[in-house]
Biopython code that builds the backbone (N, CA, C, O; Angstrom):
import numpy as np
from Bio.PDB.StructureBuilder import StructureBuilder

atoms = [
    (1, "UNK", "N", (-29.152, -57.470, -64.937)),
    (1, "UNK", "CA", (-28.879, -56.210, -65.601)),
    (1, "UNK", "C", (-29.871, -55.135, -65.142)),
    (1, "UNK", "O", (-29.370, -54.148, -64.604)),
    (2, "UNK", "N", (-31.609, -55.192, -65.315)),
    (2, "UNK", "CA", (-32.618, -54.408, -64.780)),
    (2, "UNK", "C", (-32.019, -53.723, -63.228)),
    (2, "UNK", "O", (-31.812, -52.546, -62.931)),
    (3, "UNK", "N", (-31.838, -55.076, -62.362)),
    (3, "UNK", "CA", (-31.332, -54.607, -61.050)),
    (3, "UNK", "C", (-30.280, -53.888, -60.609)),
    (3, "UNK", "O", (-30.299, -53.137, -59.634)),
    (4, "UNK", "N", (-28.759, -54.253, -61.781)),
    (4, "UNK", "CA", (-27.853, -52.984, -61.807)),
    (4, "UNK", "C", (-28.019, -51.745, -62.012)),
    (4, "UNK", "O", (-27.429, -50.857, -61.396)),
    (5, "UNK", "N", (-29.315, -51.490, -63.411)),
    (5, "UNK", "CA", (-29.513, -50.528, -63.713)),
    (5, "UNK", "C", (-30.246, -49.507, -62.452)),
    (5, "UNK", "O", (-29.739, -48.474, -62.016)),
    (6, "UNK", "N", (-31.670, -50.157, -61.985)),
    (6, "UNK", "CA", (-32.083, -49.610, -60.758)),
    (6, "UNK", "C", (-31.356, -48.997, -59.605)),
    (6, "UNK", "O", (-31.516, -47.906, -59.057)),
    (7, "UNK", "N", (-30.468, -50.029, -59.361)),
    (7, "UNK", "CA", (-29.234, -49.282, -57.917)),
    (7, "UNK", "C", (-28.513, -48.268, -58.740)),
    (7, "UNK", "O", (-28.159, -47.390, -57.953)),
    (8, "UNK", "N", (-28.075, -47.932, -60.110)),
    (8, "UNK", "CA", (-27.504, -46.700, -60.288)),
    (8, "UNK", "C", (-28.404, -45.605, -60.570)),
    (8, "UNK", "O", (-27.896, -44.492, -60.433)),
    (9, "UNK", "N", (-29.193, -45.631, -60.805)),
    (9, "UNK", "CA", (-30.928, -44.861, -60.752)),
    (9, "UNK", "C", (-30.832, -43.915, -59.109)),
    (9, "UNK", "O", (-30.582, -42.731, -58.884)),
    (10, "UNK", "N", (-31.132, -44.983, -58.264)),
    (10, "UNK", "CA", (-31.095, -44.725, -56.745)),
    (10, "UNK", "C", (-30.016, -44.026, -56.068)),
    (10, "UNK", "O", (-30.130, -43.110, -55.254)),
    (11, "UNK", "N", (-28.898, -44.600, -56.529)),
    (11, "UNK", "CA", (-27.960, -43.727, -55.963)),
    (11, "UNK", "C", (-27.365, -42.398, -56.638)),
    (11, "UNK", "O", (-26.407, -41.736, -56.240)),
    (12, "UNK", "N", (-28.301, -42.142, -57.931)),
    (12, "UNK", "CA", (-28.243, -41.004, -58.473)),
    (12, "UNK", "C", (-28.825, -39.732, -57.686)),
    (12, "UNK", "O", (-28.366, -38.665, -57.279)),
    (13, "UNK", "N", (-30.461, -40.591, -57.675)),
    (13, "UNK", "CA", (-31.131, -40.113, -56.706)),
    (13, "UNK", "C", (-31.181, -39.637, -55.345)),
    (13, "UNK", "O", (-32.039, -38.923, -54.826)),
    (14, "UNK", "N", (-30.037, -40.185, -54.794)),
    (14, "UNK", "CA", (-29.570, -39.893, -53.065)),
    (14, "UNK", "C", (-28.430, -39.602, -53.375)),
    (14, "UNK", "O", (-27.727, -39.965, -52.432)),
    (15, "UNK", "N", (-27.505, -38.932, -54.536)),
    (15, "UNK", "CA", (-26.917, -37.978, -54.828)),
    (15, "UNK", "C", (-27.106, -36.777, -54.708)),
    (15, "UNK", "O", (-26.601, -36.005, -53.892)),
    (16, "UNK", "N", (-27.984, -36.539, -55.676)),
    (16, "UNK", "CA", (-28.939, -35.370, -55.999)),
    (16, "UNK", "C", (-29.336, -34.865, -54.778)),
    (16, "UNK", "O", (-28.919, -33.813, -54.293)),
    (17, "UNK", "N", (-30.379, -35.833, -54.134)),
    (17, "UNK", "CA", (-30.932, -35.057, -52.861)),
    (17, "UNK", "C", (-29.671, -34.531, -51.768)),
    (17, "UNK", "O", (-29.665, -33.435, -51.207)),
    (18, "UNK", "N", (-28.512, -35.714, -51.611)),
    (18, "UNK", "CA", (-27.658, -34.670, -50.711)),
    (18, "UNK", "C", (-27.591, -33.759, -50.919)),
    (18, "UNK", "O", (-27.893, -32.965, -50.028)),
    (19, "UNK", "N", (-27.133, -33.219, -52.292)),
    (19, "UNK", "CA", (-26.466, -32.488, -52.911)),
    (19, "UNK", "C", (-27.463, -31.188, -52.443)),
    (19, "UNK", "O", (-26.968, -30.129, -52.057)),
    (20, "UNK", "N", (-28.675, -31.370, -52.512)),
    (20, "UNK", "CA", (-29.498, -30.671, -52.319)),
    (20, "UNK", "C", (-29.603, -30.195, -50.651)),
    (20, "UNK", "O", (-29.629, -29.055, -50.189)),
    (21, "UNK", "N", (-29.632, -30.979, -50.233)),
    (21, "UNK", "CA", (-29.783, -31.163, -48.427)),
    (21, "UNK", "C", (-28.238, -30.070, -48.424)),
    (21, "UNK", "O", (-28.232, -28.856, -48.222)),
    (22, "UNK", "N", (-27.515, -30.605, -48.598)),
    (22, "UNK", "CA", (-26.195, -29.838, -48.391)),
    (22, "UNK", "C", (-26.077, -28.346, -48.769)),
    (22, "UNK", "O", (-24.928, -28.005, -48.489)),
    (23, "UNK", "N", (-26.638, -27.513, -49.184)),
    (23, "UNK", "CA", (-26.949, -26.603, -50.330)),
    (23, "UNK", "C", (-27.668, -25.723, -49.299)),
    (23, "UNK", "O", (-27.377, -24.678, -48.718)),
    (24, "UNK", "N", (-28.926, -26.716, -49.300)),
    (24, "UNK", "CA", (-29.458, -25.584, -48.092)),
    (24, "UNK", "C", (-29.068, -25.791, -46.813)),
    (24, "UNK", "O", (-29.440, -24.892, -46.058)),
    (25, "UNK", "N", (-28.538, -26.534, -46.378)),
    (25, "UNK", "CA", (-27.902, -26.023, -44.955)),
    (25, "UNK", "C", (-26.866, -24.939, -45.358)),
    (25, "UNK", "O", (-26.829, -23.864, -44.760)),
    (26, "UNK", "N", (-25.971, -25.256, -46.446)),
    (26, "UNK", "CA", (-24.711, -24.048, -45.961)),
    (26, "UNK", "C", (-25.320, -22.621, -46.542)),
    (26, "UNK", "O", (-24.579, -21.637, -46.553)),
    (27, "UNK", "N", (-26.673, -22.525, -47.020)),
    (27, "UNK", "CA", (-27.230, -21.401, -47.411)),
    (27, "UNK", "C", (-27.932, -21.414, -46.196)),
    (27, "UNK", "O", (-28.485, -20.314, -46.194)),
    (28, "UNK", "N", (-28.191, -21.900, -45.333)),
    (28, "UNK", "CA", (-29.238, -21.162, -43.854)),
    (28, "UNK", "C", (-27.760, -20.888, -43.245)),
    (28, "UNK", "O", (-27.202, -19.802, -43.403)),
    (29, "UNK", "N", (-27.385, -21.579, -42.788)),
    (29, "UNK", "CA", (-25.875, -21.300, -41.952)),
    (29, "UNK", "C", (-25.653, -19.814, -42.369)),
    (29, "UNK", "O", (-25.977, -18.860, -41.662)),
    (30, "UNK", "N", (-24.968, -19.707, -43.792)),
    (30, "UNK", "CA", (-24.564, -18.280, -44.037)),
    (30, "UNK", "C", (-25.204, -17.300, -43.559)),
    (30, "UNK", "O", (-24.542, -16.315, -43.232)),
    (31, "UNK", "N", (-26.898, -17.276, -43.351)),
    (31, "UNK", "CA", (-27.812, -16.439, -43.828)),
    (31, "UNK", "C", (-28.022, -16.305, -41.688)),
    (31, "UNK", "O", (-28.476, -15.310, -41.124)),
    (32, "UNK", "N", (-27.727, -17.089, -41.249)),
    (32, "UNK", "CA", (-27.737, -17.373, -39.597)),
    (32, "UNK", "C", (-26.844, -16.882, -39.224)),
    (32, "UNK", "O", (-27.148, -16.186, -38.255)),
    (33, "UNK", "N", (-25.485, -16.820, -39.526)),
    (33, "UNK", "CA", (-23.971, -16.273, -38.955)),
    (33, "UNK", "C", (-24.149, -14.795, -39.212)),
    (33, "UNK", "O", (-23.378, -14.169, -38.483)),
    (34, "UNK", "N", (-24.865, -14.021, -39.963)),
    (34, "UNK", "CA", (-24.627, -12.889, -40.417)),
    (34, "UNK", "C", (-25.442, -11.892, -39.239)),
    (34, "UNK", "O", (-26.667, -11.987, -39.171)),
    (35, "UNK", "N", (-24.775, -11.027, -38.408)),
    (35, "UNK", "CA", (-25.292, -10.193, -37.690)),
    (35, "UNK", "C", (-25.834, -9.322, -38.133)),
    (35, "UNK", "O", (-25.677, -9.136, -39.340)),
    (36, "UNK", "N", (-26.780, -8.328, -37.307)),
    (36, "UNK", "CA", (-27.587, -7.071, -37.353)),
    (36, "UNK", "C", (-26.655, -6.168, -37.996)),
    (36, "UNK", "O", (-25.503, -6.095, -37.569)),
    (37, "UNK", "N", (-26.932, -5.670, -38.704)),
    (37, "UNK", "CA", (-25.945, -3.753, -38.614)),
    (37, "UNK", "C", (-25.850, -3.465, -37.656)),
    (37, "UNK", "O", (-26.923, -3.476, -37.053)),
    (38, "UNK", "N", (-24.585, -3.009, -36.805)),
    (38, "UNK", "CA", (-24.134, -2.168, -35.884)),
    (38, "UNK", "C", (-24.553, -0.881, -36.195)),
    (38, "UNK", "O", (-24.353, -0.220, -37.214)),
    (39, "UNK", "N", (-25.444, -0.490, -34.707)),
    (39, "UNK", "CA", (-25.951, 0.988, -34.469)),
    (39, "UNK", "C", (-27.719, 0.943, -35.170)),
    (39, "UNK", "O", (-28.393, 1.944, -35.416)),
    (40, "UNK", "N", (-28.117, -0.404, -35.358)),
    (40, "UNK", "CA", (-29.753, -0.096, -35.990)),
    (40, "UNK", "C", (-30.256, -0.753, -35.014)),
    (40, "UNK", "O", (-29.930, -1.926, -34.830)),
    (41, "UNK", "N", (-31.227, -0.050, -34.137)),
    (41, "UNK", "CA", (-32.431, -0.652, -32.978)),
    (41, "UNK", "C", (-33.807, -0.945, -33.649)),
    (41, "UNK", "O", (-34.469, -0.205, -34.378)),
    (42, "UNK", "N", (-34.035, -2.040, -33.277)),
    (42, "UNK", "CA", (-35.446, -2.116, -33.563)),
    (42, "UNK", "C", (-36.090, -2.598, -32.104)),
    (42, "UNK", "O", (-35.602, -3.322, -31.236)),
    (43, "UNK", "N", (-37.303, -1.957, -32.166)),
    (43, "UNK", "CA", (-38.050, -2.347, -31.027)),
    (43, "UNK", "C", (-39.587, -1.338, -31.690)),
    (43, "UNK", "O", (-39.639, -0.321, -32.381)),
    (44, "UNK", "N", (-40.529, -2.101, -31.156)),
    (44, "UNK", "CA", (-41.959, -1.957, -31.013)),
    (44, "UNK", "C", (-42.428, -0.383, -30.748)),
    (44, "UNK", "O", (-41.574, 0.471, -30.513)),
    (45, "UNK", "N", (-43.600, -0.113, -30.794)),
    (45, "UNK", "CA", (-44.168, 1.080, -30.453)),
    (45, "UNK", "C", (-45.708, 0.450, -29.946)),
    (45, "UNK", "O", (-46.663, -0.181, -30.401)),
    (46, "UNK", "N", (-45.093, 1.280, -28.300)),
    (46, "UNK", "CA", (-46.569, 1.075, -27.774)),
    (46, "UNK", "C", (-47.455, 1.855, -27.264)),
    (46, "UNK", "O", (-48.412, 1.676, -26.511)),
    (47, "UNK", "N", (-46.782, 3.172, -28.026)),
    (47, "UNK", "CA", (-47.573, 4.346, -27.428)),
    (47, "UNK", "C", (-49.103, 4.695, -28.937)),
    (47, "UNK", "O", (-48.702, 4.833, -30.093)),
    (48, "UNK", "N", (-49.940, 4.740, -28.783)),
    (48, "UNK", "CA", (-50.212, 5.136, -29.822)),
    (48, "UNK", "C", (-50.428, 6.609, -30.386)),
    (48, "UNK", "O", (-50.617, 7.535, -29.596)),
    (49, "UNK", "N", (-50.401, 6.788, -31.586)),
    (49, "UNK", "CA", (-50.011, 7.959, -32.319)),
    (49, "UNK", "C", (-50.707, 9.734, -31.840)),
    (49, "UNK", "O", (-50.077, 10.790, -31.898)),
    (50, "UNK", "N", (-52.083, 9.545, -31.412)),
    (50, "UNK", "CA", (-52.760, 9.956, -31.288)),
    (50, "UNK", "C", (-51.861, 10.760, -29.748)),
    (50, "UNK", "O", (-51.873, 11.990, -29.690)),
    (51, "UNK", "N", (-51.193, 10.008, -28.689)),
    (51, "UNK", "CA", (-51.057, 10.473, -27.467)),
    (51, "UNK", "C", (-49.845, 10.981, -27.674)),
    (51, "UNK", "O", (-49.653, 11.997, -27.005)),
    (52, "UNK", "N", (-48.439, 10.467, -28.740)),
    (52, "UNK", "CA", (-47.620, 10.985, -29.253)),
    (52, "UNK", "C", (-47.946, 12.645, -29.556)),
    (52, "UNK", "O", (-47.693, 13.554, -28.766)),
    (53, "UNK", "N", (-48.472, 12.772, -30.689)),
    (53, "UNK", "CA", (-49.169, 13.962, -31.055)),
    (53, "UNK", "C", (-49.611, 15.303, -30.259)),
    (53, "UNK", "O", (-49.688, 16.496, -30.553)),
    (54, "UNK", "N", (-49.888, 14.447, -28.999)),
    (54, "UNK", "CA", (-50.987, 15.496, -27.604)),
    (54, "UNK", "C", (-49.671, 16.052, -27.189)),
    (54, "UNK", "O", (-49.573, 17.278, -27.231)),
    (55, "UNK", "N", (-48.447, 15.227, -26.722)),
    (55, "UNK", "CA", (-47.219, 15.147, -25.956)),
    (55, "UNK", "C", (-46.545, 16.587, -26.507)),
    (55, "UNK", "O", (-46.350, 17.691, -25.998)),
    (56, "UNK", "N", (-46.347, 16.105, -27.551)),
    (56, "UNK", "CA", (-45.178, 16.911, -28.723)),
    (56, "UNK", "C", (-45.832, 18.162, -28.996)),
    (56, "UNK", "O", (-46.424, 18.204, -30.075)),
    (57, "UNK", "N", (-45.878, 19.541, -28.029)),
    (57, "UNK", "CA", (-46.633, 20.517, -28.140)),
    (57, "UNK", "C", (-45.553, 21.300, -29.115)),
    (57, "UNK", "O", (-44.632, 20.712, -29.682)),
    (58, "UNK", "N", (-45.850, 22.954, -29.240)),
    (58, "UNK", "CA", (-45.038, 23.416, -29.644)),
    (58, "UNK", "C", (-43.617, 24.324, -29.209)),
    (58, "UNK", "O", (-42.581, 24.655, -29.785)),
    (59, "UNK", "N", (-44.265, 24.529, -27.734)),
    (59, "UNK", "CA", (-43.090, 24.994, -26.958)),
    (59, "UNK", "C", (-42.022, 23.612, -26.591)),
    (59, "UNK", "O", (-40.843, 23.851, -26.331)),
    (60, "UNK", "N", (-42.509, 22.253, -26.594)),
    (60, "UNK", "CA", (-41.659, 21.201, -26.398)),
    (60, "UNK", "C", (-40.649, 20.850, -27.229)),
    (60, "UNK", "O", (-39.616, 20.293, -26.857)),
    (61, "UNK", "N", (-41.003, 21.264, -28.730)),
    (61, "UNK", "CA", (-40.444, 20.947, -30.267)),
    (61, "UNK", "C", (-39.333, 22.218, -29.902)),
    (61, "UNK", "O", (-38.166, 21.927, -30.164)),
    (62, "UNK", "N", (-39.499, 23.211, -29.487)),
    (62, "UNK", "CA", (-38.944, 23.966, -29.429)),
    (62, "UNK", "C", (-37.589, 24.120, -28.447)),
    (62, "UNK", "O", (-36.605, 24.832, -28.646)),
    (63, "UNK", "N", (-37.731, 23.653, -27.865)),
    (63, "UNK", "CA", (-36.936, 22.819, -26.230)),
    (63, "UNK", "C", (-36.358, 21.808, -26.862)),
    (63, "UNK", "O", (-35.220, 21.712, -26.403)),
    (64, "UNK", "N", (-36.586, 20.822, -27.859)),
    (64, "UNK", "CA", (-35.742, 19.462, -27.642)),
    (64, "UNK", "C", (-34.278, 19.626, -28.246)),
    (64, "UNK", "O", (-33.955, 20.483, -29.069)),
    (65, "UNK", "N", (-33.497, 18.711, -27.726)),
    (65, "UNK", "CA", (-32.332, 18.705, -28.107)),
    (65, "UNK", "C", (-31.945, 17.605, -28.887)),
    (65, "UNK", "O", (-32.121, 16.461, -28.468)),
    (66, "UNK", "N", (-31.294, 17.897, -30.284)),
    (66, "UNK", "CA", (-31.000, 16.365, -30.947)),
    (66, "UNK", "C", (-30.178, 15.568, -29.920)),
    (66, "UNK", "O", (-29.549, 16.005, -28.957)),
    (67, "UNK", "N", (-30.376, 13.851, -30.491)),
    (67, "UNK", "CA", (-29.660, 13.041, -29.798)),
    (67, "UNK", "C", (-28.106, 13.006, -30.638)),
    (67, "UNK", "O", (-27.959, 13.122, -31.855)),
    (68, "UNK", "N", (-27.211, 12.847, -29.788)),
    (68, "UNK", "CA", (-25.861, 12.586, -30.426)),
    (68, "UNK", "C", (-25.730, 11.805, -31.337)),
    (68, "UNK", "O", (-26.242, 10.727, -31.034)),
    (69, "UNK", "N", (-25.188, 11.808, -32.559)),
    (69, "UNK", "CA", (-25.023, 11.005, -33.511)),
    (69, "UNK", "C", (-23.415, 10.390, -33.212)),
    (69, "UNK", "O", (-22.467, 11.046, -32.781)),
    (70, "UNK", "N", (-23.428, 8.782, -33.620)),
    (70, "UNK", "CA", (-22.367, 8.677, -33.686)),
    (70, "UNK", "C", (-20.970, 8.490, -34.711)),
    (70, "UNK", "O", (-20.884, 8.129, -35.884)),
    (71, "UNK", "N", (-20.263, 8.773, -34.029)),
    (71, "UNK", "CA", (-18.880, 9.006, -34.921)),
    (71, "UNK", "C", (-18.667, 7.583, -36.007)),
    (71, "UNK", "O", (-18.814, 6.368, -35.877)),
    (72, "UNK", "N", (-18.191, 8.613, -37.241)),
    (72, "UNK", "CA", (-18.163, 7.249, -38.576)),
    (72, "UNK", "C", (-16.835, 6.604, -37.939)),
    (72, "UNK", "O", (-17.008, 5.386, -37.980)),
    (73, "UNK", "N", (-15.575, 6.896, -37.364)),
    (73, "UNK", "CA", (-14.503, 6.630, -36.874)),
    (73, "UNK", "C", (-14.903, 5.196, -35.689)),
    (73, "UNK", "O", (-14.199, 4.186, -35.659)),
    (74, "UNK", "N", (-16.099, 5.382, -34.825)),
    (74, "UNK", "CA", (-16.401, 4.191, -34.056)),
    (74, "UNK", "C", (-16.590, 3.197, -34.578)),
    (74, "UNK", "O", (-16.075, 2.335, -33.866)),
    (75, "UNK", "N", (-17.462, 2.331, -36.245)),
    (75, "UNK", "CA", (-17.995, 1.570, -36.807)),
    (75, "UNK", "C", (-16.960, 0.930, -37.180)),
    (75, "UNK", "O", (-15.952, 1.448, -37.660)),
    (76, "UNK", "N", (-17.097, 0.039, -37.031)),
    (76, "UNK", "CA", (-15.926, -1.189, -37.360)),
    (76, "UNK", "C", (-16.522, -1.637, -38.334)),
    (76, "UNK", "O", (-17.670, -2.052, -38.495)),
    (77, "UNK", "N", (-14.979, -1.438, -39.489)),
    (77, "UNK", "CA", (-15.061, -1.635, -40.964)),
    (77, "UNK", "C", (-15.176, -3.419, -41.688)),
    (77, "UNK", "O", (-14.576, -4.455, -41.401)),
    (78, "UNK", "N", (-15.991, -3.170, -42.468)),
    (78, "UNK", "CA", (-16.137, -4.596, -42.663)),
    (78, "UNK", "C", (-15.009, -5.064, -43.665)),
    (78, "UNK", "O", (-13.881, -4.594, -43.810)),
    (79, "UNK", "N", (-15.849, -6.517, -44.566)),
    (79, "UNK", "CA", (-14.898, -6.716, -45.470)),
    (79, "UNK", "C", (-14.657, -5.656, -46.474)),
    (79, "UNK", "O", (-15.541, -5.020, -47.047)),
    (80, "UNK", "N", (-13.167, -5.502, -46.660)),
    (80, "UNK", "CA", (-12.290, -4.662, -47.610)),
    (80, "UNK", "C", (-12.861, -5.229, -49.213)),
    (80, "UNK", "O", (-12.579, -6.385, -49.527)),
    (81, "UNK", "N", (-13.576, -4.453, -50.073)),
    (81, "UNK", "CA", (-13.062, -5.143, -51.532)),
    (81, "UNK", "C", (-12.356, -4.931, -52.474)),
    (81, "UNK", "O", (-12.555, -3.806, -52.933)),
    (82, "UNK", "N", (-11.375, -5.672, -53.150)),
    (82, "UNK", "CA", (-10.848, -5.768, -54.263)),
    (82, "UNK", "C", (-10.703, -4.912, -55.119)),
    (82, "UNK", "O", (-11.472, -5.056, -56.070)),
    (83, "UNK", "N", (-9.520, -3.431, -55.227)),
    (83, "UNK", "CA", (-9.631, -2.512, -56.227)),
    (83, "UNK", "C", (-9.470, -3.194, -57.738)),
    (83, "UNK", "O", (-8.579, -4.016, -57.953)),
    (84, "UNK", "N", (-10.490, -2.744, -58.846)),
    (84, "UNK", "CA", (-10.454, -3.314, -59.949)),
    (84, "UNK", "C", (-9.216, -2.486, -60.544)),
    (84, "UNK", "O", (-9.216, -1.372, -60.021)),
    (85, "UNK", "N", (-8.160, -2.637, -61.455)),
    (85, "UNK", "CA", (-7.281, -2.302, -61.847)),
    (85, "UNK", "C", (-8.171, -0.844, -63.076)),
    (85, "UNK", "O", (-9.218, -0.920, -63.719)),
    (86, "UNK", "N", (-7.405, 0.038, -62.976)),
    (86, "UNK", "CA", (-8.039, 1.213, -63.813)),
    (86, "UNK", "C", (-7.651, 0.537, -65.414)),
    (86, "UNK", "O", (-6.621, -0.105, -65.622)),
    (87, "UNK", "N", (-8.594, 0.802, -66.357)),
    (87, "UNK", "CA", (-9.036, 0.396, -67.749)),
    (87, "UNK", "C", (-8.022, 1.408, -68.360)),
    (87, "UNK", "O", (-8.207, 2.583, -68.044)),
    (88, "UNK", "N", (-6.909, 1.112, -69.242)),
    (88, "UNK", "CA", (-6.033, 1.429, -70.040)),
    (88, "UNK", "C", (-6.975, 2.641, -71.308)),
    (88, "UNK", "O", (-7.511, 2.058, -72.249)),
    (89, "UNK", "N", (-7.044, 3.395, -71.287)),
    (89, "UNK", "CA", (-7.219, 4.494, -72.327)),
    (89, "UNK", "C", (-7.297, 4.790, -73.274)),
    (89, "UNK", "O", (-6.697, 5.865, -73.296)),
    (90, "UNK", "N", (-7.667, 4.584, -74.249)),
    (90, "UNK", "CA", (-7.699, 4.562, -75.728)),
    (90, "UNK", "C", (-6.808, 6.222, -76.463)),
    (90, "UNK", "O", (-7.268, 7.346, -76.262)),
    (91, "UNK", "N", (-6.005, 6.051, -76.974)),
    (91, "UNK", "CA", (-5.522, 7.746, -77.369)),
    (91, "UNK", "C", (-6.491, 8.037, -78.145)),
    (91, "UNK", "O", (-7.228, 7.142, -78.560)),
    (92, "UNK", "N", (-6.688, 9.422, -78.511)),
    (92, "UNK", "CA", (-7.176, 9.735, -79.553)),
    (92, "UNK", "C", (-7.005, 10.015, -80.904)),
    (92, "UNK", "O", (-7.881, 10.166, -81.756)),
    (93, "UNK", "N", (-5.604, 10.079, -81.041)),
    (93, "UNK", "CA", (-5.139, 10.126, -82.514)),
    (93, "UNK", "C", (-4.305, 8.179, -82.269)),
    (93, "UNK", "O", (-3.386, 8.129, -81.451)),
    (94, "UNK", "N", (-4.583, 7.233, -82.767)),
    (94, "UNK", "CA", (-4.207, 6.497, -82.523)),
    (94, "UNK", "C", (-3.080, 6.178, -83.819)),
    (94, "UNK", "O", (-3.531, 6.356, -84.950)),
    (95, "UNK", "N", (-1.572, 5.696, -83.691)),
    (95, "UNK", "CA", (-0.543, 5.773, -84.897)),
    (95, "UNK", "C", (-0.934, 4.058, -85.589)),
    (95, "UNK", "O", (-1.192, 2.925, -85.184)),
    (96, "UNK", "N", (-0.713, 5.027, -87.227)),
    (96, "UNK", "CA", (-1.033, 3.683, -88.296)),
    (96, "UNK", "C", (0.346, 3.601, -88.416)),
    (96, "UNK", "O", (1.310, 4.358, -88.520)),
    (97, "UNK", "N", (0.024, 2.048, -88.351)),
    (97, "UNK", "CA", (1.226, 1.198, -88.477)),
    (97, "UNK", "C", (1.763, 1.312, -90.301)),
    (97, "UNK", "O", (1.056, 1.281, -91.308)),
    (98, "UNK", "N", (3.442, 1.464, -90.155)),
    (98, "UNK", "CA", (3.624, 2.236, -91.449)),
    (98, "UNK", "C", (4.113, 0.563, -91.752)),
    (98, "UNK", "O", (4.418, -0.469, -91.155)),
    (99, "UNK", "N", (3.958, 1.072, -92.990)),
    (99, "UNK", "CA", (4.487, -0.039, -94.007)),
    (99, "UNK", "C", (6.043, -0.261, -94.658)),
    (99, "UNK", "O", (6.259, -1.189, -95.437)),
]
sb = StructureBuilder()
sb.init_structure("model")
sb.init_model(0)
sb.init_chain("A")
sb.init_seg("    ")
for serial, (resi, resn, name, xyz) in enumerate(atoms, 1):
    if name == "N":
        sb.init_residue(resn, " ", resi, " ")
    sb.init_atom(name, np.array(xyz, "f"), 0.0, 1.0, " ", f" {name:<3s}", serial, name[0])
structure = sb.get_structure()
């Protein structure tokens, strides 16, 4: 009986932990499949601030030209969600039920 009891103990136990093991893989997976935002760069700075500053005179600020922004029409739309149905209205004179 002790020894039945033990093996259902154990395999409670290596339940649980799958259960667990399983859990976090399909939570790294999700968190791995999911790409960057389209249109955000990241990269380093190796100029330092100080030589930035020297560069950027005031006749230069004056000269630059913005960079093109791009069109909201290019961004490919993600998932669509679910319109919630509009909430029914309460009247304001509401009719008593006649007798």
């Amino acid at each position: 009986m002790l020894q039945k009891r033990s093996m259902i103990q154990l395999s409670l136990v290596g339940a649980i932990a799958l259960a667990l093991l399983l859990g976090l893989f399909l939570t790294g997976r999700k968190r791995m499949s999911k790409p960057d935002p389209a249109g955000v760069a990241r990269h380093s700075l190796k100029t330092p601030a100080e030589d930035v500053q020297k560069y950027w005179t005031a006749e230069k600020m004056r000269e630059a030209k913005p960079v093109p922004m791009p069109h909201v029409s290019d961004v490919k739309e993600g998932k669509k969600r679910r319109q919630r149905p509009a909430k029914p209205q309460k009247s304001e004179n509401p009719e008593k039920p006649q007798a």
